[in-house]
matplotlib code that plots the C-alpha trace (Angstrom):
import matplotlib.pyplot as plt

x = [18.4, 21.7, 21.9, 23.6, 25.0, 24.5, 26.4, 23.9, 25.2, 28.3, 28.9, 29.7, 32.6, 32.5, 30.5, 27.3, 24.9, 23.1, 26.2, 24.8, 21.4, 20.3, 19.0, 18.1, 17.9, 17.8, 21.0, 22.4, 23.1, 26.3, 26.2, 29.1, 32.6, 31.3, 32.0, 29.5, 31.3, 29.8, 31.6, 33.0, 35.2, 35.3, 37.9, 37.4, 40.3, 40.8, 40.5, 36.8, 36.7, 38.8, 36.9, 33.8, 36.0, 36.9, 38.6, 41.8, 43.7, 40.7, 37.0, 35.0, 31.9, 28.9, 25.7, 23.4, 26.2, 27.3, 29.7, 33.2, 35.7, 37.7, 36.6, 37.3, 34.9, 33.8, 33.2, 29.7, 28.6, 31.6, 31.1, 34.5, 37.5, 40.0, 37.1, 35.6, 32.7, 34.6, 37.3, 38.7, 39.1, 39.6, 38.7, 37.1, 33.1, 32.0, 29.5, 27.2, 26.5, 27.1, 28.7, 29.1, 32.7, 34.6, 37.9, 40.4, 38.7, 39.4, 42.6, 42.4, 44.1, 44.5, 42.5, 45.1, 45.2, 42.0, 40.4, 41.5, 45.0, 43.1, 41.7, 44.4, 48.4, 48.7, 47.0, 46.6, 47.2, 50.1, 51.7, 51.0, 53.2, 55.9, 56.3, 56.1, 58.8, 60.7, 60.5, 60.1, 61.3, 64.6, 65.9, 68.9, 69.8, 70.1, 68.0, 65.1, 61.7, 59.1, 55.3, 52.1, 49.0, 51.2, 48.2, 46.5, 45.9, 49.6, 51.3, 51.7, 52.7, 55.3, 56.8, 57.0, 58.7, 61.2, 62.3, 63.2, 65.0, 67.0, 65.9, 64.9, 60.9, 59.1, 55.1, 52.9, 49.0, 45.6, 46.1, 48.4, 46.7, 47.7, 51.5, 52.0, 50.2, 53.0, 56.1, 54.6, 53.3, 54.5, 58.4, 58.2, 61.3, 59.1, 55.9, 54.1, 50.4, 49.7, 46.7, 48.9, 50.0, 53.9, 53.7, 56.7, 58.6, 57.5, 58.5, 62.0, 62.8, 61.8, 64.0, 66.8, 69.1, 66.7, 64.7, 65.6, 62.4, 58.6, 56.2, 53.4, 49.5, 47.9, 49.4, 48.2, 50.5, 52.7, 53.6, 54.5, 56.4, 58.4, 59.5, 61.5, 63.0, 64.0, 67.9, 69.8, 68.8, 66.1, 63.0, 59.1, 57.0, 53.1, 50.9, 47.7, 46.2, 44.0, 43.8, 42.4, 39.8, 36.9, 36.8, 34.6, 37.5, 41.0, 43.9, 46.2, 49.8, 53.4, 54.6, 58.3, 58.2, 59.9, 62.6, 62.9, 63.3, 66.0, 68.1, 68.2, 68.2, 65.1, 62.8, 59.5, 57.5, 53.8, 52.9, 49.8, 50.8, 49.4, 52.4, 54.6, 52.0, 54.8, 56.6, 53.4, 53.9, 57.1, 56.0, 53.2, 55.6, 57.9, 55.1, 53.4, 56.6, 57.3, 53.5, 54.1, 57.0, 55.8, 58.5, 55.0, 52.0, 48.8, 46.6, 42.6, 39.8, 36.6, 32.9, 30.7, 27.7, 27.1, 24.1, 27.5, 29.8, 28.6, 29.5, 32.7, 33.9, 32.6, 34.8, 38.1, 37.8, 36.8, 39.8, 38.3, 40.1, 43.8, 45.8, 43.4, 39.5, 37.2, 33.8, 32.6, 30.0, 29.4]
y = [25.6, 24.7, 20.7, 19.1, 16.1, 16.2, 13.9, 11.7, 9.3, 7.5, 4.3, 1.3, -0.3, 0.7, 4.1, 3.3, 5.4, 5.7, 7.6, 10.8, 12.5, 14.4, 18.2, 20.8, 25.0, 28.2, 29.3, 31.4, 35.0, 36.8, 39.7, 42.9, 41.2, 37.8, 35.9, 33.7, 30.6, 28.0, 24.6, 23.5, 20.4, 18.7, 16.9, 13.3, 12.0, 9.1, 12.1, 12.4, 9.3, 10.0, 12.8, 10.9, 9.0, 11.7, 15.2, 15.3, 18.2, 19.6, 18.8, 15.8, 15.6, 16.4, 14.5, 16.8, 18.8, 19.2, 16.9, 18.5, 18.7, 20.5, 22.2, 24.1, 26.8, 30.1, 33.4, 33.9, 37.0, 39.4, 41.6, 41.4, 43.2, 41.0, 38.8, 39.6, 37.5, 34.7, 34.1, 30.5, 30.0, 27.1, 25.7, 23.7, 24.3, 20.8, 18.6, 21.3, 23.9, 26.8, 27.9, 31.6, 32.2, 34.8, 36.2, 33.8, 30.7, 31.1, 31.4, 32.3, 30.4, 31.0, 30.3, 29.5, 25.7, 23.1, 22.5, 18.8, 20.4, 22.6, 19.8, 17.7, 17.2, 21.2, 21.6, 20.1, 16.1, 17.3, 19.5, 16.8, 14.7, 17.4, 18.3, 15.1, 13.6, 16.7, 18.0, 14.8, 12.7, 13.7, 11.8, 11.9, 10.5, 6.5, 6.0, 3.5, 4.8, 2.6, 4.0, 2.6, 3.3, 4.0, 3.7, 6.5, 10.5, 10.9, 7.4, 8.9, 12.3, 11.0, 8.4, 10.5, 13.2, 10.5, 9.7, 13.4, 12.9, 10.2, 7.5, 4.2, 3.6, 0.8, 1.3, -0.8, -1.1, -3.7, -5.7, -6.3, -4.2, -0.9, -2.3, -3.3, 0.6, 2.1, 0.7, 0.9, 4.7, 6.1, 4.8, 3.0, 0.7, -2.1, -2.7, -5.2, -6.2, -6.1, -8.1, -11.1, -13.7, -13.1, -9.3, -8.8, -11.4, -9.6, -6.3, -7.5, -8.8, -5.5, -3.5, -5.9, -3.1, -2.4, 1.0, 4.2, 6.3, 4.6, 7.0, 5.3, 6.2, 3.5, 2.1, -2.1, -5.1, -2.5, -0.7, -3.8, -5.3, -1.7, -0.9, -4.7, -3.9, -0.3, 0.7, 2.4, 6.3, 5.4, 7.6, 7.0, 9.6, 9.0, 10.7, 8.5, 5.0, 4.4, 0.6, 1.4, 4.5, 1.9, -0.7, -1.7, -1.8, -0.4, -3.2, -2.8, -1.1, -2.9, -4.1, -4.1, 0.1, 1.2, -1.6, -0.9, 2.7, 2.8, -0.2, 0.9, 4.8, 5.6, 8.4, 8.1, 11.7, 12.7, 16.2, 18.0, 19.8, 23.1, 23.1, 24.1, 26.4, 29.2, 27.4, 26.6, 29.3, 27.9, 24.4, 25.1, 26.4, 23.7, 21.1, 23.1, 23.0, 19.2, 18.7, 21.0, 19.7, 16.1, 15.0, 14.4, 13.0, 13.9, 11.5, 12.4, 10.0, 12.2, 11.1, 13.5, 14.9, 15.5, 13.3, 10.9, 11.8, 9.3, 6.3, 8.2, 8.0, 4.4, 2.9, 5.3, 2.7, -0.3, 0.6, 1.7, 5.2, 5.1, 8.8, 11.2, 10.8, 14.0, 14.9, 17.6, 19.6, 22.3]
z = [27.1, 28.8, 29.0, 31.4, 33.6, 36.6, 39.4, 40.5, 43.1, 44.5, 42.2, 44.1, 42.1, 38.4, 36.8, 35.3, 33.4, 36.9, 38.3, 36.2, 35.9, 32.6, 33.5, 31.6, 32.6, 31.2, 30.0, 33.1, 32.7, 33.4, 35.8, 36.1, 36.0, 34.8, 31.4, 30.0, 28.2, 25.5, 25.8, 22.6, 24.0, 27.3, 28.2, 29.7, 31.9, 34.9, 37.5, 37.0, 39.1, 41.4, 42.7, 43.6, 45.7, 48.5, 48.7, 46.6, 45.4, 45.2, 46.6, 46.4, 44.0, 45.6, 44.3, 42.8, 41.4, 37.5, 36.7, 37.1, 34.2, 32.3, 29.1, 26.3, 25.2, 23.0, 24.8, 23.9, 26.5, 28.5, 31.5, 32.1, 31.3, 29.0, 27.6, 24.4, 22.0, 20.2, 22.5, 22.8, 26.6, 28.6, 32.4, 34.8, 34.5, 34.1, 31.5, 30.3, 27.5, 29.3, 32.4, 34.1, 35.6, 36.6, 35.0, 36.9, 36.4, 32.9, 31.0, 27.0, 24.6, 21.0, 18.4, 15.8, 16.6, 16.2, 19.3, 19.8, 20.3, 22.9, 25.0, 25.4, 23.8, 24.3, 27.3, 30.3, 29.2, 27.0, 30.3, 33.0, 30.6, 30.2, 33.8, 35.2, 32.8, 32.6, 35.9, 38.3, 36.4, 35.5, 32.1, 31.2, 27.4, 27.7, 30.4, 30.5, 31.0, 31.2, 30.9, 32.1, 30.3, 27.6, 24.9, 27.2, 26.5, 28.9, 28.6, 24.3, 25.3, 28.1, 25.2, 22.9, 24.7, 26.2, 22.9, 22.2, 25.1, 23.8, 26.4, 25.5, 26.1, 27.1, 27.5, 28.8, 27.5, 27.4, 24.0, 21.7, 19.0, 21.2, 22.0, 18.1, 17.5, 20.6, 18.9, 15.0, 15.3, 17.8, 18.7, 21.5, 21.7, 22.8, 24.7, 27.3, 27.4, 30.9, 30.5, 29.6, 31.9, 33.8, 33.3, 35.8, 33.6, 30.0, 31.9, 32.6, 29.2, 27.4, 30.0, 30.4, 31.8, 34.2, 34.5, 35.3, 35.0, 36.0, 34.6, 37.1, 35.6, 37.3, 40.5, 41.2, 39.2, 37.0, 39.5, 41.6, 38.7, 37.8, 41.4, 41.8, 38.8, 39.1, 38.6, 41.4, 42.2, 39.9, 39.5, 39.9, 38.7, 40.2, 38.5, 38.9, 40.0, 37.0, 37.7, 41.5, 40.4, 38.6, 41.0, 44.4, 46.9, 46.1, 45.8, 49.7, 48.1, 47.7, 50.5, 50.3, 48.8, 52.0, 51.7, 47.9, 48.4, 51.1, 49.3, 45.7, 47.2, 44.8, 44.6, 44.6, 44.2, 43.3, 41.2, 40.2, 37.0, 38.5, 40.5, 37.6, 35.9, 36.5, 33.4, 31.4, 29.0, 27.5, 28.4, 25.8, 23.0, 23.3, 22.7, 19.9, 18.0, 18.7, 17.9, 14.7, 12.8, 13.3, 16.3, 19.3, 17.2, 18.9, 19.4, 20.2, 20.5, 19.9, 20.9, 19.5, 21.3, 24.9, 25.4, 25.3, 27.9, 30.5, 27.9, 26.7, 30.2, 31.1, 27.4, 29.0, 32.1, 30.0, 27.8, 24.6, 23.9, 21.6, 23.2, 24.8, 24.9, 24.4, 23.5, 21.3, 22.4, 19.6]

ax = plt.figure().add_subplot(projection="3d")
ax.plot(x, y, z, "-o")
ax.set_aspect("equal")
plt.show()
């Protein structure tokens, strides 16, 4: 049988195991041109909320359907030309066992590395980090980069590869067990519990030459805090608004961004890291080797089973993941 969660209704304020529905089918056959794909990893990431909020990049959940995300998974059946049995393959087919796609919803990816590597630091997470340091960001060596959700599957892939880049690195995480684990095990210069009291204050003294790069993953008092204290020309990289997915009614934006923006002359730009999928391929080799020789420690939180995903993805809100969160499937 092909288990599956299905997408069961809009949550009002925070996901609940009522937002999903457990189903169960016969394992769908692939017709001429068609590649049937077993899911060995899926991936668990703050966009899944996001899309039961509304149309984004892409469409909006629809109750009833599977529950989107992306996945890694085994070739198990190919009417398709390029596709053979065993293939490692990856793409967007959502919380179930099995999935039928055509040729260009999947791309193939080599089997030589474990799947872990596959689902997250050398794969999407690990790209949206590289691009949207690298390529909207902009560092230059000595700049200061601050990172929110720093302890997150993107927040330790963007500090990591800031270091390499000879910046200085501030993150910012929930607890001081994850900012002591930041700076201990992973390099951070220093790091700010945003839970804390005064986090604008504790912000300013870790970054007391001001900051150059905001790596922005969750939007609300962080961002608030990083934009008054951003140097001239400085950069903000948005790349998600994790503290305003989860919650009942989404927190009204900075005022004073317009005045900030035109005063300090900063830039403030949004990316999808499809948008630079024209450079994946030596994106990908660059963070293999890093990952490799020990310079980018990868850092995945797996929950086994899928019977699990819906309280996988409930503790990624709640806070519970260290790096990137992902569930094994087979």
């Amino acid at each position: 049988m092909n288990r599956q969660w299905l997408y069961a209704q809009q949550p009002q304020g925070k996901i609940g195991t009522d937002t999903f529905e457990w189903a169960e089918s016969e394992i769908p056959v692939p017709d001429a041109g068609e590649v049937l794909v077993r899911t060995r990893m899926l991936s668990l990431d703050p966009a899944n909320r996001a899309w039961m909020m509304g149309k984004t990049y892409r469409e909006a959940l629809e109750p009833g359907q599977v529950m989107s995300g992306f996945a890694v998974g085994e070739v198990v059946e190919s009417n398709a030309a390029g596709f053979e049995r065993g293939d490692i393959v990856e793409g967007d087919w959502g919380w179930q066992d099995y999935a039928v796609l055509s040729p260009d919803r999947l791309t193939k990816r080599t089997g030589d590395v474990s799947l872990e590597l596959l689902v997250g630091p050398l794969s999407v997470t690990g790209l949206t980090a590289y691009f949207g340091l690298l390529e909207v960001g902009r560092p230059k060596p000595g700049d200061t980069v601050l990172v929110s959700a720093a302890a997150g599957a993107v927040g330790t892939m963007v500090g990591q590869i800031a270091k390499l880049m000879g910046c200085r690195v501030v993150g910012t995480a929930g607890g001081q067990e994850k900012c002591d684990w930041l700076v201990s095990d992973l390099g951070f210069d220093a790091a700010v519990d945003y839970k804390a009291s005064g986090v604008r204050r504790a912000i300013a003294a870790a970054c007391p030459d001001g900051i150059d790069i905001y790596f922005d993953n969750t939007g609300g008092p962080v961002l608030d805090a990083a934009l008054s204290l951003m140097n001239l020309r400085g950069r903000i990289v948005c790349c998600g608004n994790v503290s305003q997915y989860d919650v009942e009614k989404p927190a009204p934006g900075p005022m004073a961004v317009p005045g900030l923006i035109v005063v300090k002359r900063l830039r403030m730009e949004g990316f999808i890291v499809m948008d630079f999928y024209d450079q994946r391929a030596e994106a990908e080799t660059r963070l293999s080797g890093w990952v490799t020789d020990g310079r980018i420690k990868a850092v995945v939180d797996v929950i086994d089973g899928l019977e699990n995903a819906p309280e996988a993805l409930i503790g990624l809100f709640e806070g519970t993941n260290w790096g990137k969160r992902a569930v094994r499937v087979s």
